[in-house]
C-alpha positions in Angstrom: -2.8 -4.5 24.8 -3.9 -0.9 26.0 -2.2 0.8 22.9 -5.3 2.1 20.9 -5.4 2.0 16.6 -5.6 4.5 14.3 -7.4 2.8 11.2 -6.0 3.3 7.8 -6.9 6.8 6.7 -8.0 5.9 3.0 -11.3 4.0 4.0 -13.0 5.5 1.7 -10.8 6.0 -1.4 -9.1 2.4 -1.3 -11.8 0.1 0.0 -10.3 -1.1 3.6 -11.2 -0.7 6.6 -8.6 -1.1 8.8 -4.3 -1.9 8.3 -2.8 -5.0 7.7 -5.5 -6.8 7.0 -5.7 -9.4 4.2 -9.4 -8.8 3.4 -11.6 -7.3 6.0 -10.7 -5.8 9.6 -11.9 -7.6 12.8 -14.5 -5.7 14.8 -12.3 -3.1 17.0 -13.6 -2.6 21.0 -15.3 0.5 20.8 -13.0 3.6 21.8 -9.9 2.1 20.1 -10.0 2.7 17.1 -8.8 6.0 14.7 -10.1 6.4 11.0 -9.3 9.3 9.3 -10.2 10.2 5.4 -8.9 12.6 3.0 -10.4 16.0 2.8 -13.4 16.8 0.1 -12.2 16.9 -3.2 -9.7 14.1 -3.5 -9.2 12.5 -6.7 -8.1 9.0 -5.1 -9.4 5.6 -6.0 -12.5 3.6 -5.2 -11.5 0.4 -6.2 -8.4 -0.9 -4.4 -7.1 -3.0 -7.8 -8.9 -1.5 -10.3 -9.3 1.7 -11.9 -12.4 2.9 -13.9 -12.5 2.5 -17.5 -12.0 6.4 -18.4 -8.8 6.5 -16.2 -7.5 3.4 -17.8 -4.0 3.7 -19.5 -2.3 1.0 -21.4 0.5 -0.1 -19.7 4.0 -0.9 -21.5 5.0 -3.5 -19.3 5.0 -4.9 -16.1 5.5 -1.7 -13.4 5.2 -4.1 -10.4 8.3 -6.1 -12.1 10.6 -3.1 -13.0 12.8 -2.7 -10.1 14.1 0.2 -12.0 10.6 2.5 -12.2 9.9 1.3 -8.6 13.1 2.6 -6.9 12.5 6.1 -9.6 9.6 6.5 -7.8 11.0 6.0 -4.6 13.5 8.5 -5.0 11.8 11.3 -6.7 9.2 10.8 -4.0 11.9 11.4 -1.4 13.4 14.1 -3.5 10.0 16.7 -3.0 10.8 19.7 -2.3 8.6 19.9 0.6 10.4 17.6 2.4 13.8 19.7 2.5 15.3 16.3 2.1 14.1 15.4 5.3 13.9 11.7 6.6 10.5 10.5 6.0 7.7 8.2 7.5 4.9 6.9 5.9 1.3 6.1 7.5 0.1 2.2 7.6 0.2 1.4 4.0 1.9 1.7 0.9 0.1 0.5 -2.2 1.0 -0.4 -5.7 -1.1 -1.0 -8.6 0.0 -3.0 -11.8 -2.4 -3.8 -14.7 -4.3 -1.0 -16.8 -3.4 1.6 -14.6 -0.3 1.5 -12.9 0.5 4.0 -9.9 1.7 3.9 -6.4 -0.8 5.4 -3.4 1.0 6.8 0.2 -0.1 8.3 3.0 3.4 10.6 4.0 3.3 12.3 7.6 4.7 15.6 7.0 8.2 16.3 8.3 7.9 19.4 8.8 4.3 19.3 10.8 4.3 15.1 12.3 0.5 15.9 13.3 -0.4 15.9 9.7 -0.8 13.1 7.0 -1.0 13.9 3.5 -2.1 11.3 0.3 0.3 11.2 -2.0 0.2 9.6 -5.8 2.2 8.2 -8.5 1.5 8.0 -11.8 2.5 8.6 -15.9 6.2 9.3 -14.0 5.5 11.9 -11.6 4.0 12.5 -8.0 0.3 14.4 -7.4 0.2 17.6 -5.5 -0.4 16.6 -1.3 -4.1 16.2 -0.7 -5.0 16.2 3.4 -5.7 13.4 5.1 -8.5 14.1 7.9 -7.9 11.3 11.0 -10.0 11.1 13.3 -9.7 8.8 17.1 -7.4 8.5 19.5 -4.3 6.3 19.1 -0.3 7.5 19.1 1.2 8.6 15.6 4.3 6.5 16.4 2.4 3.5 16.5 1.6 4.3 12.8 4.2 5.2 10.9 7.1 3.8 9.4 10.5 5.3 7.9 10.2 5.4 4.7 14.0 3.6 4.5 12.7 0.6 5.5 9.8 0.7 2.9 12.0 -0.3 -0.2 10.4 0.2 -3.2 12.1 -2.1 -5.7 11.2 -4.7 -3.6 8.1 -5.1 -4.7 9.8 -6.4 -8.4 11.4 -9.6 -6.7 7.5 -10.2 -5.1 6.6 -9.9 -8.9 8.5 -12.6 -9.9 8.1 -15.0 -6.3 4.3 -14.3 -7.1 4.6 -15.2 -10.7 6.9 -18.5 -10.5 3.9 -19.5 -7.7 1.1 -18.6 -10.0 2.4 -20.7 -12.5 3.1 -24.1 -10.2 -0.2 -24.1 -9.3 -1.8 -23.6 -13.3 -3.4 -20.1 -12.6 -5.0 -18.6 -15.6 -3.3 -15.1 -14.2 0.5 -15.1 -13.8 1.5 -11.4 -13.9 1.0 -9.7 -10.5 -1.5 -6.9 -10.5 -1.7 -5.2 -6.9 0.7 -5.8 -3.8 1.1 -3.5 -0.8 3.8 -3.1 2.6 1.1 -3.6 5.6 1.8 -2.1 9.0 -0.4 -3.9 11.5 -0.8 -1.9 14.3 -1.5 -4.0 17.2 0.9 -6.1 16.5 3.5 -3.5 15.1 4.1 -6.4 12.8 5.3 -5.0 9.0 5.4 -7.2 5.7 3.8 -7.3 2.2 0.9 -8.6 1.1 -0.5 -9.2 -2.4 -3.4 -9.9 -4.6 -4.7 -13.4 -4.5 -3.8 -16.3 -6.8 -6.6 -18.0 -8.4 -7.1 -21.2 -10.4 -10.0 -23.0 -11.6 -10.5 -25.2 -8.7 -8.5 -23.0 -5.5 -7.8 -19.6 -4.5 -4.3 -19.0 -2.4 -2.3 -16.4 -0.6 1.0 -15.2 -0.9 2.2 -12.9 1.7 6.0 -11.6 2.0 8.3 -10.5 4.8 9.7 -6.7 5.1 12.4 -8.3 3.3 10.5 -9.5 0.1 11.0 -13.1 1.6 8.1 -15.7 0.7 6.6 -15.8 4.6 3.2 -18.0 3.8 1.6 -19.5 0.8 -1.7 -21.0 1.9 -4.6 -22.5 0.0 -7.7 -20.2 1.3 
């Protein structure tokens, strides 16, 4: 395939190297690949499932399971006014975060501008200010985006509960999902959802999910 990749533009702030990826990117032939990063002074995240312990909030229930907050988020995101109510695409990757600290992380081309990216958080209820997102490489915007209508939101609570029913067949200690996130693989132009790992005493497994929250894989690693 000539089509050349534009690696996920958060590197840095969320811990990956490259999109749709379950763990770590394959080495890329040199001259195809794009990473880009967001400009100096981002406040984004180092750890893709964790936050630090001064950021920690207590969280009053499961965000990843409320259907309700997701699809809030969705629409308030959506409902920016720098969007002029605008259909929207998003870049690679959408991420959301359960446990201590629960937010969702998006990488929005701009509407208005489609050369531009910008990083985009939700947290405590509302959406951050747009921080830049620098990309660097060469490699065909259309290749990595996605409209935003085809990214739903509330999805991710019915991957919740597939993720906790599995959790608890197979006796793990953990049962409440913690991090899951849509994947758009470039090369491939393949899209689903992929989430953290389920882990037991004696095995480790993944759980990955079609666009449309559908169980597509559940393999012992």
């Amino acid at each position: 395939m000539n089509q050349k990749l534009w690696l996920l533009c958060v590197a840095a702030v969320l811990g990956v190297s490259a999109c749709g990826q379950k763990d770590s990117a394959p080495a890329t032939p040199a001259g195809q690949s794009q990473s880009s990063q967001p400009a100096a002074g981002s406040n984004s995240d180092n750890n893709e499932s964790e936050a630090t312990e001064d950021n920690a909030q207590p969280a009053s229930s499961n965000f990843l399971a409320d259907a309700a907050a997701l699809q809030k988020a969705e629409d308030e995101l959506k409902a920016l006014p720098q969007f002029g109510g605008k259909e929207l695409s998003v870049f690679q990757d959408v991420r959301f975060y359960g446990g201590k600290r629960p937010r969702i992380t998006v990488e929005v081309q701009d509407p208005n501008n489609p050369d531009n990216i910008d990083h985009y958080e939700y947290e405590n209820g509302k959406w951050s200010e747009p921080q830049p997102v620098q990309i660097s490489g060469g490699g065909d915007m259309k290749d990595n985006v996605t409209p935003l209508a085809q990214v739903k939101f509330a999805t991710v609570a019915e991957i919740a509960k597939a993720w906790s029913e599995k959790a608890k067949e197979v006796g793990a200690a953990e049962t409440e999902l913690d991090y899951a996130f849509f994947s758009l693989f470039v090369p491939t132009q393949k899209r689903s959802w992929r989430t953290s790992t389920i882990e037991t005493d004696r095995a480790k497994y993944s759980l990955d999910f079609k666009l449309d929250g559908t169980v597509e894989s559940f393999e012992k690693q």
